[in-house]
C-alpha positions in Angstrom: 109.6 22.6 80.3 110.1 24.6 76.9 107.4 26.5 78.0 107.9 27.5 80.8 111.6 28.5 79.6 110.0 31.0 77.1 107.6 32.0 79.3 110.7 33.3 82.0 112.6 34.5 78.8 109.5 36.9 77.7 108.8 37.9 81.2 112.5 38.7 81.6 112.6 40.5 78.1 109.7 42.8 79.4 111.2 43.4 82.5 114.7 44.2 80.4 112.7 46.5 77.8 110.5 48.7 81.1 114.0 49.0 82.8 115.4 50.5 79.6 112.4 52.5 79.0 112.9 53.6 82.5 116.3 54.8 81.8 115.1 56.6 79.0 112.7 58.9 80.8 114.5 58.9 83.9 114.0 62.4 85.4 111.7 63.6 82.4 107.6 62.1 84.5 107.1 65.8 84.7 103.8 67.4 84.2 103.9 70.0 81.8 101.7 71.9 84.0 104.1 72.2 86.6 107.8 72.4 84.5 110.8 72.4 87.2 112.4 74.3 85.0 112.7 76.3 81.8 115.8 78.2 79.8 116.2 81.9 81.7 114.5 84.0 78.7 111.1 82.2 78.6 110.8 82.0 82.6 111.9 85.9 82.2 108.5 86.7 79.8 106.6 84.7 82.2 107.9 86.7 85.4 107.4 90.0 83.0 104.1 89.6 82.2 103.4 88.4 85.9 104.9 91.9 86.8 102.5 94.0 84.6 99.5 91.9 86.1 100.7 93.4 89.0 101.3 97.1 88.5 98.7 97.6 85.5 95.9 95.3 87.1 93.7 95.1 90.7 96.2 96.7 92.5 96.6 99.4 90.4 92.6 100.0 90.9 92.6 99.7 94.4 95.4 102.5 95.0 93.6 104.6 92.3 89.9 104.6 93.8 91.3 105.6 96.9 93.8 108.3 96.1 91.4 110.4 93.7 91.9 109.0 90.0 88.8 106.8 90.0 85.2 106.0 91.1 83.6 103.0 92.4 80.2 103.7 90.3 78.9 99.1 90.7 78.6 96.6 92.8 81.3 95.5 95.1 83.7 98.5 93.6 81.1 100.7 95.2 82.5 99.1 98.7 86.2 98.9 98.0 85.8 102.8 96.8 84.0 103.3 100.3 86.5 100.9 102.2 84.3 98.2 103.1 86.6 95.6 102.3 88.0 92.6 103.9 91.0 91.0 103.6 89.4 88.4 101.3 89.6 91.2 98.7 93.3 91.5 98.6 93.9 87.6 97.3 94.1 88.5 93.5 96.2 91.3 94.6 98.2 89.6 96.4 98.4 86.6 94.3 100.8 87.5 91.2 103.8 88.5 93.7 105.3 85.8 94.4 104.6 83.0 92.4 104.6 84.8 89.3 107.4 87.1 89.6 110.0 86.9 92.6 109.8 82.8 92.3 110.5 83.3 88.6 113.3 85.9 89.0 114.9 83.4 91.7 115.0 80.8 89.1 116.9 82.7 86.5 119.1 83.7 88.9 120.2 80.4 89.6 120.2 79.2 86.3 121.9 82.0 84.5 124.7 81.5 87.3 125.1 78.0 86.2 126.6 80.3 83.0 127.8 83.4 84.6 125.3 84.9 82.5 125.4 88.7 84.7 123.3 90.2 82.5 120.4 88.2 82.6 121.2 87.5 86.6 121.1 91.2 86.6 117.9 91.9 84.4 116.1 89.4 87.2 117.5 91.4 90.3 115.8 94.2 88.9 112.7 93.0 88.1 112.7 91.3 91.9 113.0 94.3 93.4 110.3 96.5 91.2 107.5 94.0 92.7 108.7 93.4 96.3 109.8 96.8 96.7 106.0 98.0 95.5 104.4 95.0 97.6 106.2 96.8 100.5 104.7 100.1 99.6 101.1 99.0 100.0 101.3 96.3 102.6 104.0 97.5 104.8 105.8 94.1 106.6 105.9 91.8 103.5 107.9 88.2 103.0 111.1 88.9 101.5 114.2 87.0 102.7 112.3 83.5 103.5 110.6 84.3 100.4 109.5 82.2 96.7 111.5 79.0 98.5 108.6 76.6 99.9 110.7 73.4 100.6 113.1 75.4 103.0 110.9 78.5 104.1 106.8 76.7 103.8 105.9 79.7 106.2 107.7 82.4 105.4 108.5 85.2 108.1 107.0 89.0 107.0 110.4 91.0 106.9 110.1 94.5 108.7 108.9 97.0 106.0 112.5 99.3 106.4 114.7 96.4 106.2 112.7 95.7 102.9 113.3 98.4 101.3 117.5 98.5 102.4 117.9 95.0 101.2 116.1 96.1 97.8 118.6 99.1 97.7 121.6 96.6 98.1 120.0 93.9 95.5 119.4 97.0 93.0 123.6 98.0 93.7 124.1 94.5 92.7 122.0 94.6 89.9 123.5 97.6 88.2 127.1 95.9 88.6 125.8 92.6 87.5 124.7 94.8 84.2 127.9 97.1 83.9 129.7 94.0 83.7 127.6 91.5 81.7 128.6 90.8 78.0 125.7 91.0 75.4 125.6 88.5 72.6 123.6 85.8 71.3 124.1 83.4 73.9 124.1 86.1 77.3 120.7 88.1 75.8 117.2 87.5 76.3 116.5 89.3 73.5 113.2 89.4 71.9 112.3 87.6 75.4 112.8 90.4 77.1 109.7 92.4 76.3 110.4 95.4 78.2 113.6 96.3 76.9 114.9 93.3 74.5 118.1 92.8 77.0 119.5 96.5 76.4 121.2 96.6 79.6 121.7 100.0 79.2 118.0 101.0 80.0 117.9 97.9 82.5 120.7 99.7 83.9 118.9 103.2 84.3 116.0 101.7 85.3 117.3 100.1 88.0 118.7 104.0 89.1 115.3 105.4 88.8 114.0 102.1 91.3 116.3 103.1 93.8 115.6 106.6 93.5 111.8 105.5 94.4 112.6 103.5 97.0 114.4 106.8 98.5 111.8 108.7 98.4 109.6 106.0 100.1 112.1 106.2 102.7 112.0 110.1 102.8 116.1 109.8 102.2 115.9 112.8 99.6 119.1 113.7 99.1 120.0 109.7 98.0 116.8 110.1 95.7 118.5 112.9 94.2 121.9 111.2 93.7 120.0 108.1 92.0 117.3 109.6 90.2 120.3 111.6 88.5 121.3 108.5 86.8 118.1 107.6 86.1 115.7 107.3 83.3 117.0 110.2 81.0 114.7 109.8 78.0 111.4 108.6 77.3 113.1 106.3 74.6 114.3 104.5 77.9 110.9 103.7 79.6 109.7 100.6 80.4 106.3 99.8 79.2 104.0 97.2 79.6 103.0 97.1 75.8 99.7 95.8 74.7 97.7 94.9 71.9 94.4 94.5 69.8 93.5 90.9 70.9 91.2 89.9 74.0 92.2 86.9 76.6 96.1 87.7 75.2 97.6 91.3 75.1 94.6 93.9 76.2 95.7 96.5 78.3 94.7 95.5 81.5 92.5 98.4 82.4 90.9 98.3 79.0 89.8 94.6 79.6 88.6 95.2 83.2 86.9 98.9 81.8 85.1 97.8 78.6 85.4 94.2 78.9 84.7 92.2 81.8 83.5 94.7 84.5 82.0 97.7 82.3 80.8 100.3 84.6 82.1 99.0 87.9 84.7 101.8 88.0 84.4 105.4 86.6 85.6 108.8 87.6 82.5 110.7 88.2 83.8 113.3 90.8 87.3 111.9 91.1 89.5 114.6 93.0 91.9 114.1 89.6 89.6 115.2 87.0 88.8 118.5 89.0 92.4 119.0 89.7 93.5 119.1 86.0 90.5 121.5 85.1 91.6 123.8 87.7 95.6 124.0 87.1 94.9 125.6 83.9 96.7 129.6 84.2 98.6 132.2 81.8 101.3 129.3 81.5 99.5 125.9 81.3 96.3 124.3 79.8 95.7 121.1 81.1 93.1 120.7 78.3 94.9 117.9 76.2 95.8 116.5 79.2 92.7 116.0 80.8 90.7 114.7 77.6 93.8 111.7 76.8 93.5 110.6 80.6 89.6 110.8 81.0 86.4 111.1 78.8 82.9 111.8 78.8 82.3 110.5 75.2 81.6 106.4 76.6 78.8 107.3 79.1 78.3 111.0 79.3 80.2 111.5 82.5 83.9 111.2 83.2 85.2 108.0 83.2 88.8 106.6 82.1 89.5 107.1 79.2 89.1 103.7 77.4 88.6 104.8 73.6 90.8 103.4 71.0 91.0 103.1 67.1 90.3 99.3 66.6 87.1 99.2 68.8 85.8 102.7 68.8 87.2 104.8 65.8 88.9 107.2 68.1 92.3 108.5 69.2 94.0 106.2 71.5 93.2 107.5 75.5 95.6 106.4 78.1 93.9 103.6 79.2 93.0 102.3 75.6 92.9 98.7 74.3 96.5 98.6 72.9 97.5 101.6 74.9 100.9 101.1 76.7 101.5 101.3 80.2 103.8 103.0 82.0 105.9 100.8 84.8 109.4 102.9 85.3 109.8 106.1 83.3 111.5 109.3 82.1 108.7 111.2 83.9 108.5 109.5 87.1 113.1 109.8 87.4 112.3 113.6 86.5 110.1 114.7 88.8 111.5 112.4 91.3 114.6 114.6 90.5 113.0 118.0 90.6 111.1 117.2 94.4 114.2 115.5 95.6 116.1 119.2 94.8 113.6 121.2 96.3 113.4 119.0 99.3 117.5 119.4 99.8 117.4 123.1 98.9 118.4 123.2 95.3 115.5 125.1 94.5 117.2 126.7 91.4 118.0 123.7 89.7 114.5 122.3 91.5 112.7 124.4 88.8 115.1 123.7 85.9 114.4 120.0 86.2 110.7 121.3 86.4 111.1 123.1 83.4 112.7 120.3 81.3 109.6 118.4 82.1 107.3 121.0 80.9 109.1 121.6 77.8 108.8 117.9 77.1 105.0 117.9 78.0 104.7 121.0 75.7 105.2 118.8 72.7 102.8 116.3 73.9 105.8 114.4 76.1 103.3 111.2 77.1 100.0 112.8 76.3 98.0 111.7 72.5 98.4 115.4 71.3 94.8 114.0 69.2 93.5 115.4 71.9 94.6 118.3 71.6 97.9 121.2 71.8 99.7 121.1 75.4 100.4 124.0 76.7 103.1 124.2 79.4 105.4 127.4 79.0 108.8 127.5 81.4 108.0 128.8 85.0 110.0 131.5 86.2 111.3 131.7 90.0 109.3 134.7 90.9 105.9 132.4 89.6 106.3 131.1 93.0 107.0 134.1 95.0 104.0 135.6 97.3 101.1 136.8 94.9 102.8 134.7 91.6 100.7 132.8 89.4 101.8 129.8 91.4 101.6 131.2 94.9 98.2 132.8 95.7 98.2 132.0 99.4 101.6 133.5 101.0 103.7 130.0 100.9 107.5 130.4 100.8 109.0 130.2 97.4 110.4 126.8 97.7 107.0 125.2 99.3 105.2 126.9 96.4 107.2 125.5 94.1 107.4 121.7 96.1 103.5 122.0 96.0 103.7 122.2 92.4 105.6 119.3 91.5 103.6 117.4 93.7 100.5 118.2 91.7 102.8 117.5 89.1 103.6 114.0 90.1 99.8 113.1 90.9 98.5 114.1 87.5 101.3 112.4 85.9 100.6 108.9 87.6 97.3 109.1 87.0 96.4 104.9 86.7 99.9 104.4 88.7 100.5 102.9 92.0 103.0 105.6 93.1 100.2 108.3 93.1 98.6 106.3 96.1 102.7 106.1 97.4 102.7 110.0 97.4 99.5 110.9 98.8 100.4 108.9 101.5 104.0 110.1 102.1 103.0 113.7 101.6 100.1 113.3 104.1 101.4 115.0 106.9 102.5 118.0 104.6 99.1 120.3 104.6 100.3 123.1 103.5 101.8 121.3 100.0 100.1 118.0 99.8 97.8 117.2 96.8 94.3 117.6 99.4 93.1 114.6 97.7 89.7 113.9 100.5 88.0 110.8 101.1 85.6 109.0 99.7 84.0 108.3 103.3 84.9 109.8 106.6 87.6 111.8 107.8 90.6 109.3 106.7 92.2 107.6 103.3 93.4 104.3 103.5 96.9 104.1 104.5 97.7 100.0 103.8 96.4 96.9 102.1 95.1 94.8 104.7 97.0 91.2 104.7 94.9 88.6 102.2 92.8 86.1 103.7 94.8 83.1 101.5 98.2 84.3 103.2 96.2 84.4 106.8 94.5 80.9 105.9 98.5 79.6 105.4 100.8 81.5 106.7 98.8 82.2 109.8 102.5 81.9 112.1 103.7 84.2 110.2 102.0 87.3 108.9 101.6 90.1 111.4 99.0 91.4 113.5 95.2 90.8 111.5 94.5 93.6 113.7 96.4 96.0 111.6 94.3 98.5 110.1 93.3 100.1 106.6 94.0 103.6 108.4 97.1 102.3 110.0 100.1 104.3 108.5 103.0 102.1 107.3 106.5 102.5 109.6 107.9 104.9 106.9 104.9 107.1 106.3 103.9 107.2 110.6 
């Protein structure tokens, strides 16, 4: 009988001890590959460096083979560059969007409400609407308001590609008052978490101007894309970069790793449409020389290719797509010429080249360009540069298309490696007479879409539009 009293009273000691140790972890049986959640600033690196997959990585490729800044010279980048392609090539693409960015940004969202933290609520808004607003761009009809919430929205609808783009505009407006009115201090800042802009909400705040004033000019409204793009970016001390460093599988830049790295020779720029633009732009008032040698080289393989040199690898000047080489994601330039073709297009073609001219006198002392290689040259335009038989104006245009045409070419050499050069040469398409005559790589057509990924077809089958949509089929804000 004692025995079987001690036997009940161990067996109810265990039971007490696992309902205790229950208690204790109760809520914490999570894997730590799959976190529920994390403070705001860590998921906000994680959603950043999501973001510069994004706009630095595949994508970035695949817009820049098929607007003129690259060459598919290997294997299957020989296809994409001659659109064979199926929509089984746009799953890595596709794949950092929303999982690794707009999820992300929804969660600090929520959490930093739990504090009324505004500015780091604000900081995410941003950051949402730099990816969706560019996943818009290339794939037209894209998830957006079902979007990044699986247990209530497992199929989410594909919003139309112009309400998009006005729901971005109105989470941007929020953004920027979320910022003004945010309080910076230990406890509100991401700081050193923030690796864009280390929670200066100052810069967040201009870059989310210059964001709208893109989305405007995606939309064709010109004369809003003026009105933000003047409280844009004003400085190149307020860009935000993707900054990178000396160490592969961690901080490459992403074009160095794919170039030199993991897929040498796959992609060059043997007989891109850029390189032969920026040697013939040269006159009395611009060499193009510096330029054209910090953007592309011929010292790697004897032909033109990115230029992938750097000092820790190769001994050499830093070119734009070197190893530790920063990238460009919202900028000075971009809000200034955005500016200058948003004047021109709303017939302020005085203040259209003034803007121009700022530019220029900021690419005269080397602006973004390694001046290692070489001395810009980029002397003020005068209006009359542009009139019938100027130096800008050899084939009878009127003064202000001359002058459009020219910040066009401007804006293409300037995002060289940049989504938004695939943006313009689409938008401007229809505009022969000023468009950047970028031709194609096969036929009588350049791509005007992404076709939908096979993953998002294979799951979302309910949901995503028409399969039967095109490469050559033209967004609903370029038809």
């Amino acid at each position: 009988m004692l025995h079987k009293v001690k036997k009940y009273m161990i067996i109810s000691s265990a039971a007490l001890a696992m309902t205790a140790c229950e208690g204790m972890v109760k809520d914490l049986d999570i894997s730590p590959n799959s976190p529920r959640n994390a403070p705001p600033p860590l998921v906000l690196t994680t959603a950043q460096l999501g973001n510069v997959l994004f706009h630095e990585g595949e994508v970035a490729r695949l817009a820049g083979m098929w607007c003129g800044y690259f060459t598919g010279s290997d294997r299957q980048y020989i296809s994409l560059y001659e659109y064979n392609t199926t929509s089984g090539d746009f799953d890595n693409a596709w794949s950092p969007i929303y999982p690794n960015v707009v999820q992300q940004a929804r969660i600090i969202q929520r959490e930093s409400a739990k504090s009324n933290n505004l500015l780091m609520i604000g900081i995410a808004q941003v950051l949402e609407a730099h990816v969706v607003g560019m996943a818009a761009s290339l794939w037209g009809d894209v998830p957006y308001r079902e979007a990044a919430d699986v247990v209530k929205y497992p199929t989410p609808k594909f919003d139309p590609q112009a309400q998009v783009y006005a729901d971005l505009q109105e989470v941007l407006t929020k953004a920027i008052d979320n910022l003004n009115k945010g309080v910076v201090n230990a406890i509100t800042s991401p700081g050193a978490s923030d690796i864009y802009y280390g929670g200066n909400k100052n810069k967040w705040i201009a870059a989310a101007y210059t964001l709208k004033a893109r989305y405007y000019m995606h939309t064709k409204e010109y004369q809003k894309a003026y009105d933000a793009a003047k409280l844009g970016i004003s400085s190149a001390a307020g860009n935000m970069m993707a900054t990178h460093g000396q160490t592969f599988g961690k901080d490459f830049n992403v074009y160095y790793d794919f170039l030199q790295y993991n897929r040498p020779g796959y992609m060059t720029a043997d007989g891109a449409y850029a390189v032969s633009l920026l040697k013939n732009r040269n006159n009395a008032k611009t060499d193009e020389q510096a330029r054209l040698d910090y953007l592309y080289t011929t010292e790697i393989s004897g032909f033109y290719e990115p230029n992938a040199l750097c000092m820790f690898d190769w001994g050499a000047p830093n070119g734009f797509f070197g190893g530790d080489t920063s990238f460009p994601l919202v900028t000075f330039e971009e809000n200034t010429l955005t500016l200058a073709e948003a004047a021109v297009r709303t017939g302020k073609t005085t203040e259209a080249l003034t803007v121009l001219n700022t530019y220029r006198a900021y690419l005269n002392t080397g602006g973004y360009i390694n001046t290692e290689y070489g001395t810009p040259k980029y002397a003020a335009y005068d209006l009359a540069d542009f009139a019938n038989g100027g130096i800008e104006n050899r084939d009878g245009l009127a003064q202000d298309r001359a002058l459009l045409r020219e910040i066009l070419e401007e804006r293409y050499v300037t995002f060289v490696g940049q989504i938004e050069g695939f943006n313009d040469v689409r938008r401007t398409l229809k505009e022969t007479d000023v468009r950047v005559k970028v031709t194609p790589n096969r036929g009588t057509q350049i791509p005007q879409r992404f076709l939908y990924p096979q993953v998002e077809i294979n799951t979302n089958r309910a949901s995503v539009p028409s399969t039967s949509v095109g490469l050559f089929d033209a967004t609903p804000v370029n038809k």
